[in-house]
Structure formats: structure tokens, C-alpha cells
C-alpha positions as CSV (number, residue, x, y, z in Angstrom):
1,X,10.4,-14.7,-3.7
2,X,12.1,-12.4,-1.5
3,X,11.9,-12.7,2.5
4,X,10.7,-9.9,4.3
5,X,13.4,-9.3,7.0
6,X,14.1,-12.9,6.9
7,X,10.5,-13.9,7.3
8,X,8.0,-15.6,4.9
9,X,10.4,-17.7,2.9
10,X,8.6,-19.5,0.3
11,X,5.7,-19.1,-2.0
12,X,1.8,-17.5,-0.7
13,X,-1.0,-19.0,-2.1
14,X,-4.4,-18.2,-1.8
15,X,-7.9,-17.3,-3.6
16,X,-5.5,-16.2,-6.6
17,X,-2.7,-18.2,-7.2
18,X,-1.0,-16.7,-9.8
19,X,-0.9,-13.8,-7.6
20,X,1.7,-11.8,-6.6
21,X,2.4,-10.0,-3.4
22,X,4.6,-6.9,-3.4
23,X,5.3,-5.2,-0.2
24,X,6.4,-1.6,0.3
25,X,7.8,-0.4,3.5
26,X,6.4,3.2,4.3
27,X,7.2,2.9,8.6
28,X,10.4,3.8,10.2
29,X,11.5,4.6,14.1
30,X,10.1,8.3,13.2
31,X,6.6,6.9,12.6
32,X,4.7,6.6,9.2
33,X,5.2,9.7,7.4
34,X,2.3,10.2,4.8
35,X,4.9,11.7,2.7
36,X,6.5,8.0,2.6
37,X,2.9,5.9,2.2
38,X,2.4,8.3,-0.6
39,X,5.2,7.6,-2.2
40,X,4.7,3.8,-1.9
41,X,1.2,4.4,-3.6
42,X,2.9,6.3,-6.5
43,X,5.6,3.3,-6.7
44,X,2.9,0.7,-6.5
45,X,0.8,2.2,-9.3
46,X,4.0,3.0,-11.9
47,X,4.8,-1.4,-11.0
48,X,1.5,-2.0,-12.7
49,X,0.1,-3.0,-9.4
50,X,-3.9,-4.2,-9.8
51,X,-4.9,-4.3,-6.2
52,X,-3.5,-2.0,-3.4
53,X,-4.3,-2.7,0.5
54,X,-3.2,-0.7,3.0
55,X,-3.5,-1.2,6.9
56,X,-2.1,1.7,9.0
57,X,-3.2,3.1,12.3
58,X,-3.8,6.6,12.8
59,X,-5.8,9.4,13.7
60,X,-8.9,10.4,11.5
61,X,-9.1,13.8,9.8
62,X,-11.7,15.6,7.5
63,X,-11.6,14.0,3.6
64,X,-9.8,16.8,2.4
65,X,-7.1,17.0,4.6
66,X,-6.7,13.6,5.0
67,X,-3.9,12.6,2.4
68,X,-3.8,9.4,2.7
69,X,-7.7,9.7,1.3
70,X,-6.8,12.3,-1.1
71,X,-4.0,10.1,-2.6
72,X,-6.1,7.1,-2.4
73,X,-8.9,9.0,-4.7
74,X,-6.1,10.3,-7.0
75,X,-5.4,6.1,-7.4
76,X,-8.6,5.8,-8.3
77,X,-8.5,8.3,-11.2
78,X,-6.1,5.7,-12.9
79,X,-8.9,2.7,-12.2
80,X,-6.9,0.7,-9.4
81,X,-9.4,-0.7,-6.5
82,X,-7.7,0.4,-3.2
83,X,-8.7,-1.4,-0.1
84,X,-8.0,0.8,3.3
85,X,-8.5,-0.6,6.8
């Protein structure tokens, strides 16, 4: 397993052991760029990812315009469950 900036060395266990957790970084100093979570989506779903969560703060906007909703839906089109908090 591979620490996340030096953090959480070891193994995470939990309702699913055989798990595993794959984190993508989509924040920099500029902010979270939907361009960037986008991107992490698209990477996530071509690792054969089963489960995406995402937890980012932010404004809300109309369904249409709101692309992290738009991409989320476009997920869905290849049958991945996405959680978004």
C-alpha cells in the first residue's frame, strides 16, 4: 500500500476486506478544478474501479450545468454506483 503524503501507512480494513482503496488527487493551491475531478472520474472508471465516492465542497448549480452531476450521470451509463456528498 502506498502512503498518502506520508500518512496511512498500512493496510484499511473494513465492511469489505478484500477491498481496495484508490485515491485520486483532483485539489491543488488553485482550488478544485472540475476539469481535474473529471478527469479523476474518467481515470477511476478506465482502473476498473466498482465504487466511486466523492466528497468536495462547493457551490450548487442547476443539473445541467453542474458538471460534476453531468459527469457523475455519464458514470452511471457504464453501471458504476457513485456516491456524492
Amino acid at each position: 500500500m502506498t502512503p498518502m503524503l506520508g500518512n496511512a501507512n498500512g493496510t484499511a480494513v473494513g465492511m469489505t476486506p478484500l477491498a481496495h482503496l484508490t485515491i485520486y488527487k483532483v485539489c491543488s493551491d488553485f482550488g478544485c478544478l472540475d476539469s481535474d475531478i473529471l478527469a479523476a472520474m474518467d481515470a477511476a472508471v478506465e482502473d476498473g474501479m466498482d465504487v466511486l465516492f466523492l466528497s468536495l465542497g462547493g457551490g450548487s448549480a442547476p443539473i445541467f450545468e453542474d458538471s460534476m452531476a453531468v459527469g457523475t450521470l455519464e458514470g452511471m451509463n457504464f453501471h458504476d454506483l457513485f456516491s456524492r456528498e
